[in-house]
Each structure stands twice: as C-alpha cells, then as structure tokens.
N, C-alpha and C positions, 0 to 999 in steps of 0.2 A: 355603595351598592356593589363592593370586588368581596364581597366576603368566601368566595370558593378560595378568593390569592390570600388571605387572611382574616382574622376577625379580629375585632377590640378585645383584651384581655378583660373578664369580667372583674369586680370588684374582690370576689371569694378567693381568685387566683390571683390576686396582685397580692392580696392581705397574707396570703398563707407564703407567697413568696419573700416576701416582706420579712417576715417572723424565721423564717428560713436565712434568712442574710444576717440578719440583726442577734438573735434568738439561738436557733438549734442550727448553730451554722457549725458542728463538728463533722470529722471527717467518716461517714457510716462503715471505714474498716476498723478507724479504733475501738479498740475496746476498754476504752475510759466512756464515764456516762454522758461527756457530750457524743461522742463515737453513737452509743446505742440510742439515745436522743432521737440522731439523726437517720440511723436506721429504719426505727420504728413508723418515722414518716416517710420511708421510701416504702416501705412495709405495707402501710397503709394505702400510698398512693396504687399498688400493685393489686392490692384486694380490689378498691375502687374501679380500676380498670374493668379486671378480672370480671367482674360481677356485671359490669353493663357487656359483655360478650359472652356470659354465662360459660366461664373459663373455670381453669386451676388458678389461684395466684402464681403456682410455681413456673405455670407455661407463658408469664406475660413477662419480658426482659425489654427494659427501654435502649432508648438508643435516642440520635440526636434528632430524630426527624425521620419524616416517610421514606426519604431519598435513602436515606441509611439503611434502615429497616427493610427497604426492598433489594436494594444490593446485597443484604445479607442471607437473605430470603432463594432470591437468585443464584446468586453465584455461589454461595455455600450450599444451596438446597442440590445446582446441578454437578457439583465436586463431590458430595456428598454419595451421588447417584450413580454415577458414570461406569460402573459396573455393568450395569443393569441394563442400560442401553444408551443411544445419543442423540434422540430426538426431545425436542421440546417445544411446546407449544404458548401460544402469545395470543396478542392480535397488533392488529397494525396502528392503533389508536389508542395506545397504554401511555401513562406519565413518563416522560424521559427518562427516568433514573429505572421503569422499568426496558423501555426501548433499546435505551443505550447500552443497559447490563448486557442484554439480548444479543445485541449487539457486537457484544465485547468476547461473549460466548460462541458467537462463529467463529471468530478470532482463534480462541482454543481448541475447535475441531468440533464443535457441537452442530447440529443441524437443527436450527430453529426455522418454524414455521410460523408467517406471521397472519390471523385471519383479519380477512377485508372485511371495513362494515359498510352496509347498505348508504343510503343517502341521508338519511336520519340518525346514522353514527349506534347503529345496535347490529350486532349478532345474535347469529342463531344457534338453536344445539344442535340444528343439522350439521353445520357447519363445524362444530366442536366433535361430533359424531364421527364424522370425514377424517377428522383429521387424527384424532387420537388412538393408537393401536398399539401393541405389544411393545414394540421399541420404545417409544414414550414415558420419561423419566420425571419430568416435570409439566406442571399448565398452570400457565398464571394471566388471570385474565383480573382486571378490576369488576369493582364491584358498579362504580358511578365513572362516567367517563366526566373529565374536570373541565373540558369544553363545554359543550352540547346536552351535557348532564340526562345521555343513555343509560338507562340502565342494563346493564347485560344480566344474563340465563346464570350467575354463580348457582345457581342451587340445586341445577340440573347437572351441575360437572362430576359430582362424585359418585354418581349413578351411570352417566357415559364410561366413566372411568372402571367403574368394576364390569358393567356391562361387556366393553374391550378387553377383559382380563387387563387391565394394563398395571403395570409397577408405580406409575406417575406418581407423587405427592402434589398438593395440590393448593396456589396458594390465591389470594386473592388480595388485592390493592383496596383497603375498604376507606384511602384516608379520605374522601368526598362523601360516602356514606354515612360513617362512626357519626353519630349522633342527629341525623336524617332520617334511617331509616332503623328498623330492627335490625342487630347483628346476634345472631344463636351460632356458633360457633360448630356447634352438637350438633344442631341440625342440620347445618351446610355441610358435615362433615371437610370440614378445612385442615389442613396441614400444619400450615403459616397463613397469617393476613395482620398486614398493617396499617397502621393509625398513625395518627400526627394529631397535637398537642393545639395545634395555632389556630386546624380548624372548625375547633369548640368552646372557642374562647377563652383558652387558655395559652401560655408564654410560647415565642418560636424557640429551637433548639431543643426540644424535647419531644419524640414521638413514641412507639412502642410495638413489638414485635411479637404477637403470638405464636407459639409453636407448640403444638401438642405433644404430648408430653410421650416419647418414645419415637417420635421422627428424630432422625437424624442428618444435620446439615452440617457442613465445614465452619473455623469460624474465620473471621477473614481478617479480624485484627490479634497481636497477640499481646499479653502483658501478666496480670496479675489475677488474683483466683473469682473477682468481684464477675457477677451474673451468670456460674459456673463455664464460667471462661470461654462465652460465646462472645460477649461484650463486655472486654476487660474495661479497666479503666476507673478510676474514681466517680462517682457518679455524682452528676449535677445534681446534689438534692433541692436547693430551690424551685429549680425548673419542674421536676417531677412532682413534687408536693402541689407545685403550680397546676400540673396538670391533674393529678388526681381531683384536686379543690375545682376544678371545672367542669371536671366529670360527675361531680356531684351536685354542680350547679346545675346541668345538666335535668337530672332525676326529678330535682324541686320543676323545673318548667318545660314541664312534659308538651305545654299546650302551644310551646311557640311555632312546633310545626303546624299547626291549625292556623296558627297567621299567614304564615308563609305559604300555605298551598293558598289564603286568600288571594295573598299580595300578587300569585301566581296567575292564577285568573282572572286577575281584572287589567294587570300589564297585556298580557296574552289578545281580550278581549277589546281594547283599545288598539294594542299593534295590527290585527288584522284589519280592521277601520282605515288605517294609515297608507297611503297609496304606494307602491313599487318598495315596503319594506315585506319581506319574506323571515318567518318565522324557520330556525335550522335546526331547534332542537324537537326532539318526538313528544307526540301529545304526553307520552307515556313517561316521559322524562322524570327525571327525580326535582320536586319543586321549587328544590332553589336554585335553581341553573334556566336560566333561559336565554337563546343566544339568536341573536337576529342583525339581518343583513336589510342597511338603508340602499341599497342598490344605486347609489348616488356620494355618498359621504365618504374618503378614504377613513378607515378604522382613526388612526392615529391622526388625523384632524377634526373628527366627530369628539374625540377622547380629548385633546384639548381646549375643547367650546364647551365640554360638557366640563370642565376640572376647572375652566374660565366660572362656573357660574356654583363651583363647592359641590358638584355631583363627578362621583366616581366609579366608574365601569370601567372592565377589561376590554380586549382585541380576542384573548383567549388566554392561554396559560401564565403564569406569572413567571414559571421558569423560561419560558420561549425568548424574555428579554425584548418581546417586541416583534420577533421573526413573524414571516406568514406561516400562518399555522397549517401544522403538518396535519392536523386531524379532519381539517375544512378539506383539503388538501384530497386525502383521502378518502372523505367521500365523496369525493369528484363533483365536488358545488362546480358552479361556473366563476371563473376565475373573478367576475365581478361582484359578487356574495363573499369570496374570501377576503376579497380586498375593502368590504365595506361590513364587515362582521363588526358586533358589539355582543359582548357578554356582560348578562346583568346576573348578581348571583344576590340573592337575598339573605340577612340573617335576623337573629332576634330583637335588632332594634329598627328593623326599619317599619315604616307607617305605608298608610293609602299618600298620605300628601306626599312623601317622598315618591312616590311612582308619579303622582300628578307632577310634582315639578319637571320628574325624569320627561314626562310624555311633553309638558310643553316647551321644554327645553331642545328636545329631539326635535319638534317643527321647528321652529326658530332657527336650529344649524343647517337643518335644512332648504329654508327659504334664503339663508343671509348665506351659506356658503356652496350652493351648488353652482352658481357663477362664476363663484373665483379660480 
C-alpha cells in the first residue's frame, strides 16, 4: 500500500522489456536493421506517451525519471529565460528534485518565491495571482502533492499568467497525477510537465519530459545528436518500450480508478471511527493518496509493526529517506501529527480486505505499542 514511492511493474511492461533485452536489443543510433528495430520501439513508446497527454510525439523526450526531467525542466527552463527577467515561482511543498533545483537557482542569482500551503497542503490562485507579474520567467507548481495527495489550481496558472502579462513558461510536476487523473496538455496550456515510468506500473529509471514544441529551455547534459540534443545519450530502449507498454496498459483498465476512489472511502470512513487518528490529507485530495496521523505511534515504529505483519505504508516521500517531512512541516501540523504520519497510497491491485487488514493491524500497533 506505498504505490505513490513505486508500483509492481505490470506483466505487458516486463514482456516488452523482456523482448527488448533478448530480441530488439540494437543500438536506436545504428543504422543497420537492428539499429531501426529498436528505434521504431522508442518511436512507438513516444506516440504512446504522446497520446495519453494529448501531445506531439515530437514534444515528448525521455529521460531517466521525474527527478531528471524536472531538473531539466527547471534549470534549463530558467537559463533559457533569464533575459526576460529573474523571478520565479514555486511553492514550498514541491518534490525535492523540484525544491532543491529552486534551490540551486538562488544559488545563481535568481529570486524564487516559494508559496505556503494551508493546513490541508493546497494552494490557491489568489495566491499564484499575488505572486506572479511581469518580472516572472518561470512557475512550476505540481500537479498532485506526493505526500498529502492535494491537488493544486494547475489549470488556472496559464490564464493568471497572460492575465499579468507575464513572459513565464509554465511547467508542471504531473509524476503523482499521469495516470490518476486526466492530463490535456492543450488545455492546461503547459510549457513542460513531467512523468515517471514506475508510477504506472511500469520499470524505474525511465520517465519523460514534455515540452511544447517552440519553448525553449537549455540543455543541461551534452553529448551526441539523440533527442535533438536536449537529452543526449543512447537511450535505454528497454526501459522506454517498458514504459510505453504500461501506458498502454493503462488505456485497457480505465476502471481501476473506480476502485480506488472505492478503496478511498471506506479507509477514510473507518479512520474517522478511530479515536485520536486525524485524517492530513484534503477531502478533495487526488484518491490514491491518503495520509494520516495515529497521534500516538512514532511514523517509523508504526511502519515496522505494520511491515512485521507484510503490510506496507510510507512516513511520506520515498525520496526523504526517512527525514521528518518537510511538507507536514509546512503546513504547520503540530509537531505530533508529523511525527506519527502514515501514508497509504493505493494502486491497481490492492482489495477491500487489504484495507481491512491495514485498519486491524493499525489497532493492534496501537494497543500493543503505545506503552512502550
């Protein structure tokens, strides 16, 4: 029950990778017929993307994962910019790899602004309204927060943005969305926004970077002429073929989010039953994220009672490594909700009896380890 920090690679995406190792394992720059081979399945994997973000093929360029993808996003997007002016906007509850970029970018003289979310972990477009104005080069705000599973306003940003007159390009973090929720690209009018590969049931090391097609960002590795030389490098074709074959898995089982906003409300509706556990994510939240605090259990001794009995839940981010989370953090929970958080993130295989074991295993840690 951690599928936000990963999911099981489905069977379509292990077979195609498979075939990819074994099979069509030439290099997609040669141009002998395993060369084109293996092209034609990165080719493919690229329309396949393309098409569930209702894109160009030419505007989707992979890369190794979200973390990549958003650093490239970032830090190319504001290098790219920096003519134009040197503000840029954020928020203060984005994935690390966007945080840290941010980060990295006051470093180089940029002025980034980070917006605070409420106590339920969402923003507003007042807030995005405030902040964004002429000077303003970039905004990158996620789509699904990967704690708390807020959904923030992406849809209202490119309207704040012409409204300011502002230059911005405009990207968004959709890797906790991409196969949760609808992504129209056209219609959010977005920039950039990137995905990752692992969490839709397809291989880690493989994500993907949209960019429409006439923005222009830096590129931030250099090498050879492959992904018109934003993302040099030989491409992992297994990996990618892995993920396209996911994404197609995907389309065939439209109905698994019908399970999961089940699974949602009836975890939700036994946790309020339960006495001094406090629910931290928004009613409104995106369904497979729900994160709550035993007001009694330290996170990471709940998580080993619960991994004692083959049940698995997060503290919060997978990349945190365990840290008190900086997003509980921020919205100013009281320190003893942070320190007793659990995140349960549901995916396509989980059941009702899996939440029943979760709920009577929760009492259990509860009765046997609030003493200790």
């Amino acid at each position: 029950m951690d599928n936000a920090a990963t999911t099981k690679p489905c069977e379509k995406a292990v077979e195609k990778i498979l075939e990819m190792l074994t099979i069509k394992y030439g290099n997609p720059s040669s141009l002998h017929e395993k060369g084109l081979e293996a092209e034609k399945e990165i080719e493919l994997a690229r329309t396949q993307v393309a098409k569930m973000l209702n894109a160009n093929p030419k505007e989707i360029y992979f890369t190794s994962g979200g973390t990549e993808a958003n650093n490239i996003a970032l830090l190319g997007g504001a290098e790219a910019q920096k003519r134009r002016g040197k503000k840029i906007i954020t928020t203060a509850i984005e994935h690390s790899s966007i945080y840290n970029s941010a980060i990295q970018l006051e470093k180089y003289g940029f002025e980034v602004e980070f917006l605070l979310p409420n106590s339920t972990g969402e923003i507003s477009v007042n807030q995005l309204s405030r902040a964004i104005d002429s000077n303003t080069i970039l905004v990158s705000v996620m789509m699904v927060n990967n704690e708390v599973g807020s959904i923030l306003p992406v849809e209202k940003i490119k309207d704040v943005i012409k409204e300011k007159n502002s230059p911005a390009i405009l990207h968004i973090d959709a890797v906790q969305a991409f196969g949760k929720l609808e992504i129209n690209v056209e219609r959010l009018g977005v920039d950039l926004l990137t995905i990752s590969a692992h969490k839709i049931y397809g291989p880690k090391g493989v994500g993907a970077l949209y960019k429409r097609d006439g923005v222009r960002i830096s590129a931030r590795t250099f090498g050879g002429e492959q992904q018109k030389k934003l993302r040099p490098g030989t491409e992992p074709v297994p990996l990618i073929a892995g993920f396209g074959a996911a994404v197609e898995k995907l389309v065939e089982q439209k109905d698994d989010n019908k399970k999961i906003s089940f699974l949602n409300r009836y975890l939700r509706e036994k946790l309020l039953k339960m006495d001094d556990i406090i629910i931290n994510s928004p009613t409104s939240a995106a369904e497979h994220i729900i994160n709550f605090s035993t007001n009694k259990i330290k996170s990471e001794t709940m998580l080993h009672f619960l991994a004692a009995r083959g049940i698995y839940v997060s503290s919060g981010s997978a990349c945190s490594k365990g840290k008190k989370s900086r997003v509980l953090s921020i919205m100013q929970l009281p320190s003893k909700r942070i320190e007793t958080a659990i995140r349960v993130s549901f995916g396509r295989d989980n059941t009702q009896h899996d939440v029943d074991e979760l709920l009577a295993a929760l009492k259990d840690g509860i009765a046997q380890l609030t003493h200790i």
